[in-house]
C-alpha positions, 0 to 999 in steps of 0.5 A: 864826777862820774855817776858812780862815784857822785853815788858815794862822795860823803864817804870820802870823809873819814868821820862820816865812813866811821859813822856810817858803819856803825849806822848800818849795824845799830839800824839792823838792830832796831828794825829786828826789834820794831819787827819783832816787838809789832809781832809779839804785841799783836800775839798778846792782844789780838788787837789792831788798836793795841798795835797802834798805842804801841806804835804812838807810844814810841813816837810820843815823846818825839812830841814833848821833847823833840823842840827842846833837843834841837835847842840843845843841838845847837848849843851843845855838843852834838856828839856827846848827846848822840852817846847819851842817847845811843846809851840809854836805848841800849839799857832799854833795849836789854831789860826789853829782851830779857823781860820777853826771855824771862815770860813776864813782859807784859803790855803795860811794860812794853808801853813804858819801855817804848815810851824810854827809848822814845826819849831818847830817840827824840833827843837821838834824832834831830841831832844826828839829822843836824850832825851830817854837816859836821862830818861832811860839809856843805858840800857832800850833805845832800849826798850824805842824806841820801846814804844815811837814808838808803842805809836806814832802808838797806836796814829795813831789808835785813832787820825784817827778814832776820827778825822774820827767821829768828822769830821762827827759829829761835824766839822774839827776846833773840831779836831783842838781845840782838838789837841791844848788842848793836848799839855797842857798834855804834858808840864805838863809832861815835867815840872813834870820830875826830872833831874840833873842839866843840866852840857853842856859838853866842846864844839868845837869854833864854832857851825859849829865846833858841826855840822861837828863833826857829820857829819865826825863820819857818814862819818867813820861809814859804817854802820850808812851811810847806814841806814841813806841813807836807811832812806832817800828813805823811807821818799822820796819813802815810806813814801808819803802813808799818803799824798795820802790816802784823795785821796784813802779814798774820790775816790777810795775806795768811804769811806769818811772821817770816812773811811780816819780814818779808814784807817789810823787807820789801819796803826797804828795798825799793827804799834803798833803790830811791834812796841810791837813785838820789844820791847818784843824781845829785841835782841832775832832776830839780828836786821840787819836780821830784817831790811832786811826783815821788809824793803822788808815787808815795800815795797811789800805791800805798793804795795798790798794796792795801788793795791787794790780795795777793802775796807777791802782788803785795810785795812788788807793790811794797818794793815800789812805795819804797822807793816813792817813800825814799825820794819824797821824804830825804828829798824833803829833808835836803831842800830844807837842810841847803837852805836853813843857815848853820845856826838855825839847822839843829832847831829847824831839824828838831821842828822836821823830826817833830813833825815826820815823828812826832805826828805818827802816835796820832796816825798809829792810833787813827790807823788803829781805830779805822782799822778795827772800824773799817777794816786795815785795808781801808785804813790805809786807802782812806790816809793815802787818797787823805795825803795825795788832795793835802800835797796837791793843795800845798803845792797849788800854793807854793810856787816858790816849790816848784822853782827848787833846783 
């Protein structure tokens, strides 16, 4: 098949169009409202610990609940669990708006709600990521990995850059309200998928029994350990970029909230360049070569941004760490997913999301303390020289990696 249209094979499946569309509009959605909601935080506080709270606020219930929704993906049905949570995040997202509206949210509020449509992306999550199977097959997962990444980073130009203009414009409970209307999208997505009916396979007696099946296959296999750990240091040491860009944005670089946009804009254009560059080359490179390198990219130029004093040199090196960003992380999540068996994927894919999501509310706050020590430029130097001696060390020690078609 010509590269073009290996580039896009998972969208033959009807199922996965219909999901895919409804993604685009509901990611738009939350990346205006994680714009936003970093802006207004940090014009409440003034504080670069606060924005950090706020952030492992968000990620926090990804800790308590994560593990139990991979159990609950493999027992039950997938699609009745993304409408649940899909619909939850959607009340939190309207109180969120009109509380900003209204004058009277506060930081104690905004932690609570956070902390509301933290569960019911920890359940939201590792569902989906396990759901791909069952709109694509086997054959075009890897590709639809791929698509769904380059749309969450095709989001993350659009969300930022609107969130930036709508902020000027109009006000922060407008990109709130926006968000909120977007779920509606993608419940009507979810809803207008044809599946068969829903057959739970045999289970274990208990769900504890589900959970350490899980963890013993992770235990077995050297190398979905190693990336599960190399994705954990992401998430604590790479990963807290986005928390401190308010700080960046605002009094570093003097930009503003359009220029916040801007900036992460740019982090999603170089994704969705990654992440289409993936898709069209398939298994044309071994992905464990391509881990290697897209990690060291990942590393070298967080630092080149968080070192750098000018705008458009920020910019260009942003649009680069994108694009290492893309190619490390669902470089990642493929090798796992071709390797884990059918029944064990939703409980593995939980243990992934547990640690790419779970682990950023102890980087938000790490990043917010040595930003408010240090400075957030050496904030995010220290965590990215930190990342690039822990991949190097797990890959001296996993050959079995390096052997990855």
């Amino acid at each position: 098949m010509p590269i073009a249209l290996t580039a896009f094979s998972a969208l033959r499946h009807r199922n996965f169009r219909l999901f895919y569309g409804g993604q685009l509009l509901s990611l738009t959605g939350s990346w205006m409202q994680t714009t936003a909601l970093g802006w207004l935080v940090y014009e409440l506080t003034d504080s670069e610990f606060l924005l950090g709270l706020v952030t492992a606020m968000t990620a926090f219930p990804v800790l308590l609940f994560t593990l139990f929704a991979g159990v609950m993906a493999d027992r039950l049905e997938k699609r009745r669990i993304l409408v649940t949570a899909q619909a939850s995040m959607l009340v939190v997202a309207l109180v969120l708006a009109v509380m900003t509206h209204m004058g009277v949210i506060t930081v104690g509020w905004i932690l609570l709600l956070v902390f509301l449509h933290g569960t019911g992306s920890a359940f939201e999550i590792p569902t989906r990521q396990s759901f791909f199977v069952d709109l694509v097959g086997k054959e075009d997962l890897t590709n639809a990995i791929a698509l769904n990444s380059s749309a969450f980073n095709l989001t993350r130009i659009v969300g930022p850059a609107a969130a930036g203009a709508i902020i000027s414009a109009v006000s922060i409970a407008a990109c709130f309200y926006l968000n909120a209307a977007s779920y509606l999208f993608v419940l009507g997505s979810l809803l207008a998928i044809r599946l068969p009916r829903f057959r739970p396979d045999p289970a274990p007696e208990s769900k504890w029994d589900n959970l350490k099946e899980g963890f013993s296959y992770l235990r077995e296999d050297r190398v979905a350990r190693s990336l599960i750990t190399m994705v954990a240091a992401v998430s604590i040491l790479g990963i807290p970029y986005a928390t401190l860009m308010p700080v960046f944005a605002r009094d570093i670089l003097e930009v503003g909230a359009q220029g916040l946009g801007y900036l992460l804009a740019a982090v999603g254009l170089g994704a969705v360049v990654g992440g289409f560059t993936m898709a069209a080359l398939g298994t044309r490179i071994p992905r464990g070569r391509l881990l290697f390198g897209s990690t060291i990219g990942f590393c070298v130029f967080l630092s080149a941004f968080a070192l750098s004093p000018w705008f458009w040199l920020s910019m260009a090196m942003l649009v680069i760490f994108g694009f290492m960003m893309i190619l490390t992380t669902a470089t990642a999540n493929a090798i796992i997913q071709s390797q884990v068996p059918d029944r064990l994927r939703g409980r593995v894919m939980a243990v992934y999301v547990f640690m790419f999501l779970g682990m950023v509310p102890l980087g938000s706050l790490q990043a917010g303390a040595v930003a408010s020590w240090l400075g957030a430029p050496a904030a995010l130097t220290i965590g990215a020289c930190l990342l690039l001696v822990t991949w190097l060390v797990l890959w001296s020690r996993a050959p079995n990696l390096r052997a990855v078609e």
